[in-house]
C-alpha positions, 0 to 999 in steps of 0.5 A: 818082378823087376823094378824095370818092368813095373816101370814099364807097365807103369809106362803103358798105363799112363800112355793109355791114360793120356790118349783116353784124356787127350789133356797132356798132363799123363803123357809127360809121366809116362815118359818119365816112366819110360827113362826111369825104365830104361835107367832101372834097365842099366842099373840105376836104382833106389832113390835115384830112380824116382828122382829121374823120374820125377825130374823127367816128368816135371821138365816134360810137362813144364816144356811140353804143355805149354806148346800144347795148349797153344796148339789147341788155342790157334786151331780152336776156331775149325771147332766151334762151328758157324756161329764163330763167323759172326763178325768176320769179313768176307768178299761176294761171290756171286751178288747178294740180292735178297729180292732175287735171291741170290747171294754166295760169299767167301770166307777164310776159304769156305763159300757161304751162301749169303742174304743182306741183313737189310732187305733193301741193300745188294752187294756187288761181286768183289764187294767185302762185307762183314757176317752179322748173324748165321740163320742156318747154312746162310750167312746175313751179312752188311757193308762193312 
């Protein structure tokens, strides 16, 4: 068999390997596989292979992972679910009276339905408040 098609399998199993992990640390191999098969394809061959494909490889994970893991960094937050909320600001809605039982918020673009953290307190529409606790789908929110 020829050393490119072994270059080209070893290229599929990695690719298959880093979509099953979604971690970043197979797919830049699996690129170098893919040069080192198209260089086996023109005639490179021995040591000079491996030397492409390792040199490849590294460079590949050194300037890739980085951009991902910030990636994965700056859209964590869409993943953690409500309690990630806790602390944020967001702006009433519709009045926030627990006597009433009224109460929607605003926050990052998604409506809540909000409840004072103190019985007594009623925020106006416009009002900005901080979300102090999650009970459920409804935000406990004070002044800020």
């Amino acid at each position: 068999m020829d050393a490119w098609v072994l270059w080209l399998l070893a290229t599929v199993v990695l690719a298959f390997g880093e979509i099953a992990t979604t971690r970043l640390v197979l797919g830049p191999f699996a690129l170098g596989a893919v040069i080192a098969s198209f260089a086996s394809l023109g005639g490179v061959g021995g040591s000079a292979i491996w030397i492409l494909f390792i040199v490849v490889s590294l460079a590949a994970l050194v300037l890739l992972r980085p951009v991902a893991r910030r990636h994965l960094r700056e859209h964590a937050p869409h993943r953690r679910g409500p309690r990630d909320v806790i602390g944020r600001p967001a702006r009433v809605l519709e009045r926030v009276a627990n006597v009433e039982g009224t109460g929607i918020v605003e926050l990052h673009g998604v409506v809540w339905n909000a409840r004072a953290l103190e019985a007594h307190e009623v925020y106006e529409t416009g009002d900005e408040v901080e979300v102090v606790d999650v009970r459920g789908a409804t935000a406990l929110v004070a002044g800020c």
